[in-house]
Each structure stands twice: as structure tokens, then as C-alpha cells.
N, C-alpha and C positions, 0 to 999 in steps of 0.2 A: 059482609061481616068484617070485621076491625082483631086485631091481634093487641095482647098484649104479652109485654116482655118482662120479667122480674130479674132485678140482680142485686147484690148483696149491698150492702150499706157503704159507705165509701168514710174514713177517720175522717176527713175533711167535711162530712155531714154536720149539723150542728147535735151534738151529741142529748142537750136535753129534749129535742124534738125526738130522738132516737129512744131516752130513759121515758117518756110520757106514751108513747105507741106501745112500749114492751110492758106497762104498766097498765095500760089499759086506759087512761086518761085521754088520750089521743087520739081515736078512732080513725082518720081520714087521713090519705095517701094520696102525695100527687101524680096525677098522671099526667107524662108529658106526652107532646105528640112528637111523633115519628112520621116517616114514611123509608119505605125500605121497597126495594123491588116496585113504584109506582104504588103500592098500597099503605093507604094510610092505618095505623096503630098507638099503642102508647108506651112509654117503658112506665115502671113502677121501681121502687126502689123497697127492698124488704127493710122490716126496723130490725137490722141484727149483721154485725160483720161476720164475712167468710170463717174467720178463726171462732167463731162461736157457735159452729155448727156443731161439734161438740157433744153441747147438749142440743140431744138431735130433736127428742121430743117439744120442749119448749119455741124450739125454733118451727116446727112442723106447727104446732098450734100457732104460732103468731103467722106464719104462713098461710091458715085456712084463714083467718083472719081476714089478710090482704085476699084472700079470692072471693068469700064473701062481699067484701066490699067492692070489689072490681064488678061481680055480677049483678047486684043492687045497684050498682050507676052506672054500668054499659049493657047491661043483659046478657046473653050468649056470646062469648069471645073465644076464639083460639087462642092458647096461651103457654108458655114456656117458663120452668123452670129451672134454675141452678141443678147439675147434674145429683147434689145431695138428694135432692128433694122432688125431684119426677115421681116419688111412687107415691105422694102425692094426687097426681094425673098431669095434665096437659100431654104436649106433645114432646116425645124422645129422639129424634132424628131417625129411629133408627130402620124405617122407609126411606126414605130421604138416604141416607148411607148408602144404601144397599143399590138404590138407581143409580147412585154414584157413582158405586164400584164398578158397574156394569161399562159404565163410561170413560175410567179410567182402566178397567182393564182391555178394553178397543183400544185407548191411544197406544196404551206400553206393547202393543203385541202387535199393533194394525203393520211394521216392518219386520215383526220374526215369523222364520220358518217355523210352523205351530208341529210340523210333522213329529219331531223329537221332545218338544216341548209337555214338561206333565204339570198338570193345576191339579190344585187341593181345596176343597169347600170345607168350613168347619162354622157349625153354626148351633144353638139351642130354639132360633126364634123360626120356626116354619117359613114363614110369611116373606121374611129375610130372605131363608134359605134358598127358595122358589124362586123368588126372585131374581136374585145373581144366576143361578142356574141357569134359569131361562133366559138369561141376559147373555151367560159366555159361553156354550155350550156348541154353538155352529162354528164348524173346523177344527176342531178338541182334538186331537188322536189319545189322549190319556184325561183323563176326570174320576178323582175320588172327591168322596162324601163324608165328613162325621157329622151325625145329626142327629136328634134325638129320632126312636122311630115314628114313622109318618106315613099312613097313606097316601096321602096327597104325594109326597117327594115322592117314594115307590111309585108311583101311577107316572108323576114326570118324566122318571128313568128310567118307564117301559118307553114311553111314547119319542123319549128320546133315541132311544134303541131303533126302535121303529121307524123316525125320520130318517135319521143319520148313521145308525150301525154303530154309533159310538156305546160304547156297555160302559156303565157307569158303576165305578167299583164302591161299595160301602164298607167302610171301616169301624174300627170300633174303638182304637187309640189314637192319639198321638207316636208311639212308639212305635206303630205298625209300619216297616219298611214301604210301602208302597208311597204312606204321606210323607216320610224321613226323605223322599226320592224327589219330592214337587220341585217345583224348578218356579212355579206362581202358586202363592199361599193364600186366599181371599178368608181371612177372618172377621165373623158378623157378629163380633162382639165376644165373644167366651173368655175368658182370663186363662191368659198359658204360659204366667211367669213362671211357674213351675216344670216347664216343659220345653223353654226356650231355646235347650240345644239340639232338637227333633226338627230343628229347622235346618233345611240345608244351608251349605256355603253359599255364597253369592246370590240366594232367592229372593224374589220380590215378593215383600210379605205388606199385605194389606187389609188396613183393621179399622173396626167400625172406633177403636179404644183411642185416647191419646198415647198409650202403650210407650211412655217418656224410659221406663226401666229397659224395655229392649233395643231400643234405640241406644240408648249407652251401653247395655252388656253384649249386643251381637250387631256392635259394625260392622260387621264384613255380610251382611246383608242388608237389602236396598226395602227400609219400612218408609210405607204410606199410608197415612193416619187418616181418614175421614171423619173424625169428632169435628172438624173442622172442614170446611167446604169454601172453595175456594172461586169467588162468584164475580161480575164485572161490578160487581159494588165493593168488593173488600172481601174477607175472611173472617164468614160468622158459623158459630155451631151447627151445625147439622140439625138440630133441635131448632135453633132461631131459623133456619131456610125451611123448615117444615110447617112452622109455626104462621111462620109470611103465608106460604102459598095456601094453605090449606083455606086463609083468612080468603086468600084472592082470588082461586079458582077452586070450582065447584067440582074440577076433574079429579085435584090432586086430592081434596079433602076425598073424595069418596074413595080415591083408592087407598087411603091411608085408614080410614075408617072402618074397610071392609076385608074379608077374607083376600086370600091372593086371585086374582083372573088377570089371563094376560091382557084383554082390552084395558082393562082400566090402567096396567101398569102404562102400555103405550101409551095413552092420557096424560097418564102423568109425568112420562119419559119427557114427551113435549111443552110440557109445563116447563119442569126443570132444567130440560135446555138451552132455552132460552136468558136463563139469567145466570148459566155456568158459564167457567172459561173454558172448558173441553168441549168436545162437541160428541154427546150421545146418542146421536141417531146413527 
């Protein structure tokens, strides 16, 4: 299976090839080839600059446009869009993020004493939540929770009880002193500009967001952004690394396709280790 990649128009494009696609005169898009992580794919280029997202609906209809036409001359592709316009479909990184996290929160911690140390999960996406969970949860002496409710997470948080005797605390704010107290903040995306000073001093706070507003309003804590993923090829979206593997292996697509199981996360943990520069296993 082949991938393709969408990005916005570039001024430097020839601008009447640009007015005859948005007009309808123009039907056809070129696809160029790529290869990325050994798998080959194509970029496209939409007919419409970044600043004319705007108007969101016309750009969405010239969007279905270009995906139609991508699946009449490739057929079934994995494929990526500009973060406006994922609801859309294709793929959103944000499996991909989340095995990340699991990866970068082993390096930051694989030298501290975890005994005094307390993490905080804050998530809406289950699948997400699960995941990192089960990813940083062995050696914990402290692990809260805000998450929408969930069987499945309650049923983790017996089981994790169960394994390890770690009780995993669930909350229901941000303001709640037990998360005000984390010392590692793992965020799967929620927006918490509103909330940014419920962060402790000095914590490491990590998010599935480019979160550029808290990065300048709370220096005095240490943020890691995973919208971007940081691979031995360069530094591409999280959405474009999702987009790759899913094309390339059969392990990653299906764990990304599917409800959360921990086999398939393993699966895919080994996928994506292989083309990070941390190492997740």
C-alpha cells in the first residue's frame, strides 16, 4: 500500500494553475513520488494557501476533490492531511504520539529515582489514554488520571493495581491538587491554555499539541511537543509517521485501525522504533 501526503499551496506555485483547480476547470493533481522510511508514496499539493483556510468549507470541498481524485488513480491509500482538515479523515498522528510518549517518557526517567516522583495522564481519546498508560505505569509509586469515563481505562487500573499495587488515582480537574502536584504531565492532546498555571514549577510537561502559547507563557517548565516526531530521517508530523507506517506495515496499520490490545501496541512499538531516534523498547 503507497501513502499520500497533502500540503498547502506554496505563493511560488503558478498561481493560474492554482485559480483553474479552485474553479473547477482543472481537475488533475500532480502527484509526486516520495519515499520516506524505505516506503514509497506521493506528496500532492492542495489548490489553496495555508491563509485561506479561512474559508474552511470551500477549502474542505476542494479537499474532497483532491481525495477523490487520488482514489480514482491510486485506489486505496493511506493518507495525511494539514492539521485544519483531518476531520476530513486520513490519519492524525495521534497513535503515533501516544507510542511516542511512552518512549520518551523511558528516556527522561530511565536515571530518576521514580520512588518520589508523581505523573499525571490527561487525555479525551481512550485508545491514547491506554496506551501511554500501559506504556509508563511499571515503577510508578504515584499515577493520576483525567479522562473521560471508560471501562476499559477502569478495568486497566484494576489490573494494574493487581500487577504492581500501584492504585491509580482518577481526577476530575485540572485544579485538583493531587495533578497541581505531578512532577511528569503526559498530555494526549486536550487544550489547557486555559489552565496553564495548574502546572507545577519545573515539570516536564508532554503533549500530543504544538502547545507554542505555553512554551512562551510557562518557561520555567521543561515542554515536549510530539505533533512532531523526531525520526533518523528528519522531523515529520506525527500524522506524516503514521501515515508512512501504516502504508508500510501491516502491524502498525492494524493497530491503529483498531480498538486498543496490548499485542498489537507491541507490534507497533517495533515498527516505530526502528525509524525513531529514542529507543522504545
Amino acid at each position: 500500500m503507497k501513502y499520500v501526503l497533502a500540503e498547502y499551496a506554496s505563493k511560488k506555485e503558478n498561481p493560474l494553475k492554482r485559480l483553474l483547480r479552485k474553479t473547477g476547470m482543472y481537475n488533475k493533481y500532480e502527484l509526486n513520488d516520495i519515499k520516506i522510511f524505505g516506503t514509497e508514496g506521493y506528496s500532492v499539493t492542495l489548490p489553496f494557501l495555508q491563509e485561506e483556510i479561512e474559508d474552511l468549507d470551500l477549502c474542505i470541498r476542494q479537499t474532497e476533490k483532491v481525495l477523490k481524485y487520488i482514489k480514482k488513480k491510486c485506489g486505496d491509500v493511506e493518507y495525511c492531511l494539514p492539521c485544519e482538515l483531518r476531520g476530513i479523515g486520513g490519519r492524525n498522528g495521534m497513535d503515533t504520539s501516544a507510542l511516542a510518549a511512552c518512549g520518551v517518557f523511558r528516556a527522561i526517567t530511565e536515571k530518576m529515582d521514580m520512588k518520589y516522583i508523581k505523573v499525571a495522564l490527561i487525555g479525551r481519546d481512550t485508545k491514547a489514554v491506554l496506551t501511554v498508560l500501559d506504556g509508563i505505569y511499571d515503577g510508578l509509586n504515584s499515577l493520576s488520571v483525567l479522562a473521560e469515563t471508560d471501562a476499559a481505562i477502569e478495568a486497566k487500573a484494576r489490573e494494574v493495581y493487581s500487577e504492581t499495587g500501584l492504585d491509580v488515582i482518577f481526577i476530575t480537574g485540572l485544579k485538583n491538587p493531587v495533578f497541581m502536584e505531578a512532577d511528569i504531565v503526559i498530555n494526549c492532546g486536550v487544550d489547557i491554555t486555559g489552565s496553564i498555571n495548574a502546572i507545577k514549577k519545573g515539570a516536564t510537561y508532554i503533549t500530543f499539541k504544538p502547545d507554542t502559547y505555553i512554551k512562551e507563557e510557562r518557561n520555567d517548565i521543561n515542554t515536549i511537543s510530539l505533533d512532531e516526531i523526531k525520526t533518523r530521517e528528519g522531523v515529520f508530523k506525527a500524522a506524516v509517521v503514521e501515515a508512512v507506517l501504516c502504508a508500510g506495515n501491516y502491524g502498525y496499520r492494524n493497530f491503529v485501525s483498531s480498538r486498543y490490545y496490548k499485542d498489537k501496541a507491541k507490534r507497533a512499538e517495533d515498527a516505530l522504533k526502528d525509524v525513531l531516534l529514542i529507543d522504545i523498547c
